[in-house]
N, C-alpha and C positions, 0 to 999 in steps of 0.2 A: 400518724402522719407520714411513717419511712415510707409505708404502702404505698399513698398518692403521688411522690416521685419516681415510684420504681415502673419502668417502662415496658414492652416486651421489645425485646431487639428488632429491630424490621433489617430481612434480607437485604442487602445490596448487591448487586449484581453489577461488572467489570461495564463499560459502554461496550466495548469490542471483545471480542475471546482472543487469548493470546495464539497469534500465528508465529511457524516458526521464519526468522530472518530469512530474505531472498537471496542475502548474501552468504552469510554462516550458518544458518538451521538452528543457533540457538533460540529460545524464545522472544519474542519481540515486548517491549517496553513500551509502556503509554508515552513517553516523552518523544519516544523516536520511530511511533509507530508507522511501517510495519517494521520497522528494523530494529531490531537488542541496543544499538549504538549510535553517539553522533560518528564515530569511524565507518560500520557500516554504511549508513546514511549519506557521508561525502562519497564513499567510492563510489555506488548506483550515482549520484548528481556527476562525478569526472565522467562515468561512462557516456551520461545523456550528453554533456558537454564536450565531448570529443565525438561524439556523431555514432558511436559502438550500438545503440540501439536506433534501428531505422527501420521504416516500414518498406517492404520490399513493393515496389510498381513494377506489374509486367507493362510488357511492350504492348501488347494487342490493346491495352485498354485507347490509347488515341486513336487507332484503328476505326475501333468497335462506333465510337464518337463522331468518325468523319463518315461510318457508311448509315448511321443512323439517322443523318439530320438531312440527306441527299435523295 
């Protein structure tokens, strides 16, 4: 009867592959994913939060808008 408990392991596989942190390069952690840390983690949020990541707009694009619709 030990036989019919005994299982074969089944692989498990991670959801995500460990990337390393955006901030430090160490490995990132499921909890804090993509980041190793909640200290990581807050830095990148102060920077969104203080405007440090912004998408650049050129000029010509309202341009391109007023000669398009005329």
């Amino acid at each position: 009867m030990a036989g019919e408990d005994e299982r074969p392991m089944a692989k498990v596989e991670p959801l995500r592959k460990t990337r390393p942190c955006p901030e430090c390069s160490r490995p990132s952690t499921r909890e804090n994913y993509p980041f190793c840390s909640d200290r990581c983690r807050n830095l990148d949020l102060s920077r969104w939060l203080k405007g440090s990541y912004a998408i650049p707009v050129a000029e010509d694009e309202s341009k391109a808008e007023d000669d398009g619709r005329g």
